[in-house]
VEXPADREN-933944 format. One record per atom (N, C-alpha, C, O, CB): x, y, z. Coordinates in steps of 0.1 Angstrom, whole numbers, plus 5000, padded with zeros to 4 digits. Glycine has a CB too. Layout:
BEGIN
XYZ...
This chain:
BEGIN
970244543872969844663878968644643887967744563884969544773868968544743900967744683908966544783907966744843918968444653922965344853901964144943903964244993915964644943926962844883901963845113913963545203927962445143933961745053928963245373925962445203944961345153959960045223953959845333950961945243977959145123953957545193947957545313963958145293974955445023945956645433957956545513970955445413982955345423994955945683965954945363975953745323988954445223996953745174004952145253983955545193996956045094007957145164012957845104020956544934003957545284009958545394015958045444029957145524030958545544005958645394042957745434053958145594056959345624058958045324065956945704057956945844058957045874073956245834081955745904052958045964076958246024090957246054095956246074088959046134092957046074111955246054116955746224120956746274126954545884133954646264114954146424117952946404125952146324123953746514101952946464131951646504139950946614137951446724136951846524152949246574137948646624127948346784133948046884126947346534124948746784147948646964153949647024160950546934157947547014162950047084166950947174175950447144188951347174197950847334172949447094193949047054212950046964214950846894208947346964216949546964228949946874236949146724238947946694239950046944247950446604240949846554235949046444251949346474263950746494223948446374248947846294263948346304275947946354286947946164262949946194270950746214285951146354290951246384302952246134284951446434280951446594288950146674296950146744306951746704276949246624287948046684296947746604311947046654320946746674286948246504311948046444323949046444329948646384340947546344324950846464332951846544341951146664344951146724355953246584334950346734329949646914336948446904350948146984359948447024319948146794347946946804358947046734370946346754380945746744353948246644367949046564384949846694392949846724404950846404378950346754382951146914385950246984396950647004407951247034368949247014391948247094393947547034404947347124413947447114382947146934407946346894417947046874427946446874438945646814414948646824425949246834438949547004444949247044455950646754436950047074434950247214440949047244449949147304460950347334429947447204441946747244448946347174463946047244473945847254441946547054462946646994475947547034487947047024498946946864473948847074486949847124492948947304494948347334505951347094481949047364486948047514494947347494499947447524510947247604489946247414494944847424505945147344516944547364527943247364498945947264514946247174530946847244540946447244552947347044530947747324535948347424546947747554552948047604563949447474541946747594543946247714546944847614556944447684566945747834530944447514555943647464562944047384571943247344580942947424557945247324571946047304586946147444591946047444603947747234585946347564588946847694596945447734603945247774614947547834585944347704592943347804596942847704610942047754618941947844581943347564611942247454619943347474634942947524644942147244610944847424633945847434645946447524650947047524661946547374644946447624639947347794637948747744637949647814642947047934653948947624631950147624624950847574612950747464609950547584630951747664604952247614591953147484593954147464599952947724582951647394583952247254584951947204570951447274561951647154596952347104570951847064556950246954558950346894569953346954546949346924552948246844555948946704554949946664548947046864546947946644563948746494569949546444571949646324570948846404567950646554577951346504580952146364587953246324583951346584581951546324595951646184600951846094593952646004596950746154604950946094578950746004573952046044563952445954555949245974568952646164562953146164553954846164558955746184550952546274545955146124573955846114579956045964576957245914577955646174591955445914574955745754575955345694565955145574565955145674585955345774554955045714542956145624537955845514532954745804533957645664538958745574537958445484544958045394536960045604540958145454558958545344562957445234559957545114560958945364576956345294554954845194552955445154536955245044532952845294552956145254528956245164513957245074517957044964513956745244498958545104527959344984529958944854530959444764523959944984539957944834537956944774545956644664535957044554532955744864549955744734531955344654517955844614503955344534496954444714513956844674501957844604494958344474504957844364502959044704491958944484510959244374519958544254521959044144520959344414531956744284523955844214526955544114513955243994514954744294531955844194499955644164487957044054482956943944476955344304480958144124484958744014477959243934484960243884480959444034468958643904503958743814505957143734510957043664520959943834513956343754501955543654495954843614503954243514503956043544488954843744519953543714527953743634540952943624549952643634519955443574538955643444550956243584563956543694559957443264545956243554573956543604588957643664587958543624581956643514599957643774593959043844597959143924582960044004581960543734600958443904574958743974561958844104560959644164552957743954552958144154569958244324572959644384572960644314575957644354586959844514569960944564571960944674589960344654600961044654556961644754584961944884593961744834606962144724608961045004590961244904618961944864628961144774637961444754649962344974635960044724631959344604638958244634644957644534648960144524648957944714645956744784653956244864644956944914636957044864667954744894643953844934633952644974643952444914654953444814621951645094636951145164645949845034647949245034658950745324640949344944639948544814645948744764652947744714658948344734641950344744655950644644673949944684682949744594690951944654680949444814686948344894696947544844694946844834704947945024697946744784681945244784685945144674693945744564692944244764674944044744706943644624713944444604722943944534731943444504706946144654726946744544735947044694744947544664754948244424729946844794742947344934756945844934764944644924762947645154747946944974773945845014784945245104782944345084790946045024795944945224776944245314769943445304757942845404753944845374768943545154750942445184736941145224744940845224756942145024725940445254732939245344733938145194736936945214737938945454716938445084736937544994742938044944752937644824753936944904735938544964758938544934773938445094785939445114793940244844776937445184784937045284786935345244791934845134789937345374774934745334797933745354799933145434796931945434800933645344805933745544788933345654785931945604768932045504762934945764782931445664768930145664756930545674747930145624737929345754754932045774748932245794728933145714727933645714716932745954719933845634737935045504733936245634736937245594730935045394711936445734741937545714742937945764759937045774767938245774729939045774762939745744775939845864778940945904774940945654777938945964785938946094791940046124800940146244803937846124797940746034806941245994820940146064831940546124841942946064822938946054829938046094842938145964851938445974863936246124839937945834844937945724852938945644845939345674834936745664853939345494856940145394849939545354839938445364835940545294855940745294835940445184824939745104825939545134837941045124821938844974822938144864820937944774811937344814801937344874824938244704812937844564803936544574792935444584798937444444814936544584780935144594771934444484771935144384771935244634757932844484770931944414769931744414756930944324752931044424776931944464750931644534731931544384730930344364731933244644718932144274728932244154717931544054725930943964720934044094711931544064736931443944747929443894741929043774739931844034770928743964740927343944736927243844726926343764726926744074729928443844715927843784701927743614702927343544693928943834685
């Protein structure tokens, strides 16, 4: 005959010691929350700034697919050339090579008023 199971090695169902919520819920409640709030106040302050209902950043949030493509791509191919995805052009190919960047201007605040042409920058030529 085989003795019953002593109780202290009987493993007891896990009760939880209150009725709350527990960590990970409180923090979906506050990801919840801070996005709703980001989405209102962005729009009511895109409306109150352009007078139009938009969503805030949009730009950035226009191309947010194609920048995570991007980098997935860049990542699992480990950094070597051509790794990039989508359509090959990225808003960095401008820097520096249009005839309109803001350093090839003459204007004071760098950028291209169209009052005058374009010109060649001295910005780097000093160092």
């Amino acid at each position: 005959l085989v003795p019953p199971p002593q109780p202290s090695i009987i493993p007891r169902p896990y009760h939880s010691s209150g009725s709350g919520l527990s960590g990970g819920w409180i923090f979906i409640i506050i990801v919840f929350v801070a996005v709703t709030a980001y989405l209102i106040l962005g729009v009511l302050y895109t409306y109150q700034t352009e007078r139009i209902w938009a969503f805030p950043n949009r730009q950035f949030w226009s191309n947010f697919g194609l920048y995570t493509s991007e980098g997935v791509s860049f990542i699992t191919s480990c950094g070597r050339s051509g790794g990039g995805g989508g359509s090959g052009a990225s808003p960095y190919d401008e820097i520096g090579g249009s005839s309109g960047s803001a350093y090839q201007t003459g204007d004071a605040t760098g950028y291209n008023t169209g009052d005058e042409p374009a010109r060649a920058s001295t910005a780097y030529t000093d160092l």
